[in-house]
Steps between C-alpha positions, in 0.01 A plus 500: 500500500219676287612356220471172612178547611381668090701207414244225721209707443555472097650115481246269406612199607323464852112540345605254246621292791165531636338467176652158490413411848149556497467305151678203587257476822191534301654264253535241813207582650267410146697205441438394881123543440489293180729214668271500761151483291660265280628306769124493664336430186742144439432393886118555423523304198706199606236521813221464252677214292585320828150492602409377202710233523433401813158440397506313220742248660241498818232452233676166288553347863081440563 
């Protein structure tokens, strides 16, 4: 039994388990963010273009 227990205390596979873990989150969590501002930045843009649009075709109709 106490050599089992030197044995878990000494094995490094659990922290590089956890290692892993908590990377791949961050990793999700920055490429959430930059979805996200990318994904805010289009919709503002095709916004912008639409509106544009909109007016020059209201415009050519007087």
């Amino acid at each position: 039994m106490l050599s089992q227990l030197r044995h878990l205390v000494r094995s490094t596979d659990g922290p590089t388990a956890v290692e892993y873990a908590i990377l791949i989150g961050l990793i999700c969590l920055v490429s959430i963010a930059g979805v996200k501002t990318v994904a805010n930045q289009t919709g503002a843009t095709f916004t912008s273009a639409g509106g544009v649009l909109g007016n020059s075709t209201h415009q050519s109709d007087k």
